[in-house]
C-alpha positions in Angstrom: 2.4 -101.4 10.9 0.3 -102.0 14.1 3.0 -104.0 15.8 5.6 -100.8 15.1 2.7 -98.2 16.6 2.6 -101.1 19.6 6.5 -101.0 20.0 6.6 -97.0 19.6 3.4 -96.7 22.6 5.5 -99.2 24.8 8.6 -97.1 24.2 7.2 -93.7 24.8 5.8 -95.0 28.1 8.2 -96.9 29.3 10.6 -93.5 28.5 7.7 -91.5 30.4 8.1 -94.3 33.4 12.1 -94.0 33.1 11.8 -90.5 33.4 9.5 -89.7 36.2 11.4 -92.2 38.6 14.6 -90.7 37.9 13.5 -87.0 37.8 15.5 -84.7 40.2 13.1 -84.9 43.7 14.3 -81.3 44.5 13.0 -79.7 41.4 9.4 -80.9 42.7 9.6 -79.1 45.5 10.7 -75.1 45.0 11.5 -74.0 48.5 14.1 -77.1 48.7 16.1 -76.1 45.8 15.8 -72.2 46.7 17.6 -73.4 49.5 20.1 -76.1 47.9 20.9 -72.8 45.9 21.3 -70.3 48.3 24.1 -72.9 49.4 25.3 -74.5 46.0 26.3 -71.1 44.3 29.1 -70.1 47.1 30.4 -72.9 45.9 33.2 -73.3 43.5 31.5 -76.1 41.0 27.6 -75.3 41.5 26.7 -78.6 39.3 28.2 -80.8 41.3 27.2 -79.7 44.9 23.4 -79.0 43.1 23.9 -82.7 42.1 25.3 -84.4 45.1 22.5 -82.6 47.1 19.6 -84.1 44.5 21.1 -87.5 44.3 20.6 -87.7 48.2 17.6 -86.5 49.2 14.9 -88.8 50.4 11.9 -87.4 49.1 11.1 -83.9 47.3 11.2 -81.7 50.3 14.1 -80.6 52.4 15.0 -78.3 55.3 18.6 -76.7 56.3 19.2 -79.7 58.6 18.6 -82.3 56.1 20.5 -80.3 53.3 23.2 -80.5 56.7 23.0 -83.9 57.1 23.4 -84.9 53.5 26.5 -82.6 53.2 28.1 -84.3 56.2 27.2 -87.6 55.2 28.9 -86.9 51.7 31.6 -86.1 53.1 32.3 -88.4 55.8 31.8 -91.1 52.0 34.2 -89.3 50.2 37.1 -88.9 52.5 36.8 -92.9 54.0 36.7 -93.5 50.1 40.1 -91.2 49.3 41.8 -92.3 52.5 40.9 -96.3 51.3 41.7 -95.5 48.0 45.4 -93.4 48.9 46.4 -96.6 51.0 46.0 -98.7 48.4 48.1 -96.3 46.7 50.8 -96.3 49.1 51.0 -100.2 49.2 52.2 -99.9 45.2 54.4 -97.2 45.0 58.0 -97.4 44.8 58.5 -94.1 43.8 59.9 -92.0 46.9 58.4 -88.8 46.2 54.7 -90.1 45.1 55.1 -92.7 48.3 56.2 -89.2 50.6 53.0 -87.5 49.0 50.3 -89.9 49.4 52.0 -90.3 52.8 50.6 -86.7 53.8 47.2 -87.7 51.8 46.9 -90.3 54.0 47.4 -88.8 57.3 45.5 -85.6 55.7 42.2 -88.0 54.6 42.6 -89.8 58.1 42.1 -86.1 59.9 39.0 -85.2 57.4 37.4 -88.3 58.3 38.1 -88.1 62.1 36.6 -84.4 61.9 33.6 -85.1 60.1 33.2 -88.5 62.2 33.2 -85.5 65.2 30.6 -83.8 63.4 27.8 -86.1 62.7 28.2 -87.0 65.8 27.2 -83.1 67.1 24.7 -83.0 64.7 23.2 -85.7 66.0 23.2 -83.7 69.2 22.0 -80.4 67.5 25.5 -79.2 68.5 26.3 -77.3 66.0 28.4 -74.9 67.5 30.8 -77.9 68.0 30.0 -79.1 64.8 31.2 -76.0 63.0 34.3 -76.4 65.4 35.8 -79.4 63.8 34.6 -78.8 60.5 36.6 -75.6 60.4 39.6 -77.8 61.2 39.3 -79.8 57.6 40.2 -77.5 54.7 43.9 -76.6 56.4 43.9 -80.9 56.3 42.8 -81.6 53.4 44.2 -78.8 51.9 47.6 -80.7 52.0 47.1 -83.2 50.2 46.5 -80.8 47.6 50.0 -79.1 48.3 52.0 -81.8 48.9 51.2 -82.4 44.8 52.8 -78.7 44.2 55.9 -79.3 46.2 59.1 -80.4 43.8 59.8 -82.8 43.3 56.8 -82.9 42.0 55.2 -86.3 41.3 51.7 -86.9 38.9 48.8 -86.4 41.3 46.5 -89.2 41.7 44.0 -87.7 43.7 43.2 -84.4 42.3 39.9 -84.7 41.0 39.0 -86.5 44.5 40.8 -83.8 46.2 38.4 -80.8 44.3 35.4 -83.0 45.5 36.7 -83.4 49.4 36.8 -79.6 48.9 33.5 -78.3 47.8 31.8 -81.5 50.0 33.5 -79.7 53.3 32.6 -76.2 52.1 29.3 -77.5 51.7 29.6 -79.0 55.2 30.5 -76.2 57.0 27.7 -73.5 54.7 25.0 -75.4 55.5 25.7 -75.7 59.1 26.5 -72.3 59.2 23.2 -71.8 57.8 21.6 -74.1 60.3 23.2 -72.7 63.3 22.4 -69.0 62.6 19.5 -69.0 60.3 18.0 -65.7 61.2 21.5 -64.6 60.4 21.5 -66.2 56.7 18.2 -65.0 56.2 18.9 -61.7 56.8 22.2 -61.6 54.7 20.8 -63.6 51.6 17.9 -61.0 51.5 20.4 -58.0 51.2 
C-alpha cells in the first residue's frame, strides 16, 4: 500500500512537472494572446494560427513584431518544406496531368519562398512597407497550386492540406505586418 501512495505522489508530480513545461507560454501572459487573437480570428482556421503562434514563441510575452516575425518565419518553413516535398513529388510521377500540376506547385512554392525570403529580409530592416509589398504578391502564387488541383483533368491532390496551411501562414504574414506597420490604424479599427 505505501509503495502504490509512493508511485501515485511520483505520478501526480511528474504529470504537474509535464504539464507546467508544456503549458501554452501565451496563456501566461494576457496582453500577448489579446493580440495573437486580434490576428488569429481573421483567419480562416483560428486553432491552427492560435497554435502555430504558441508553439513559437520564446517566452510568455510578445509584441506585434515578434508575433511578425514568427508568422514570417512559419512561413518561409512551410513553403521550403512544400516546394522540397512537391519535387520529390515530381521526380515519381509518371502520370502527365499530376506531373503538369505539381509542375505549377513547384514553380508556385518556389515564388512563396522567394517572397517571403524578400520579406524577412525587410523586416529585418523595419521595412515594412516593402515587406507588405512582396507579401501581397504570394496568395495569387500560391493560390495556383491550389487551382491547378481543380482544373480537369483533374488529378488527386497531394498537397492540399499543406496548401490550406501555406494559406492561413501568408494571411497571417501579411495581418500581422499590417498590424505592425499601421498600428495606430489597427488600434483604432479593432476598438470600433
Amino acid at each position: 500500500m505505501a509503495n502504490s501512495c509512493k508511485f501515485n505522489a511520483c505520478f501526480l508530480l511528474l504529470t504537474l512537472v509535464a504539464s507546467s513545461i508544456f503549458t501554452n507560454p501565451a496563456f501566461c501572459d494576457e496582453a500577448t494572446q489579446a493580440l495573437i487573437d486580434k490576428i488569429c480570428r481573421q483567419m480562416e482556421q483560428y486553432g491552427f494560427c492560435n497554435d502555430t503562434f504558441n508553439r513559437n514563441l520564446k517566452g510568455s510575452t510578445a509584441d506585434i513584431a515578434a508575433l511578425t516575425r514568427i508568422a514570417i518565419d512559419q512561413t518561409l518553413s512551410a513553403s521550403k518544406d512544400t516546394h522540397d516535398f512537391v519535387v520529390g513529388l515530381l521526380d515519381k510521377t509518371t502520370d502527365l496531368a499530376e506531373k503538369n500540376a505539381l509542375t505549377v506547385c513547384e514553380n508556385a512554392y518556389s515564388v512563396v519562398t522567394d517572397c517571403f525570403n524578400q520579406a524577412s529580409a525587410a523586416f529585418g530592416q523595419k521595412d515594412y512597407d516593402s515587406m507588405l509589398k512582396v507579401e501581397h504578391q504570394a496568395p495569387r502564387a500560391q493560390a495556383s497550386c491550389t487551382t491547378i488541383f481543380n482544373t480537369p483533368p483533374n488529378p488527386p491532390n497531394p498537397v492540399g492540406q499543406r496548401n490550406i496551411h501555406a494559406r492561413i501562414l501568408i494571411a497571417m504574414s501579411i495581418v500581422s505586418g499590417t498590424m505592425l506597420s499601421s498600428p495606430t490604424l489597427w488600434s483604432i479599427s479593432l476598438q470600433d
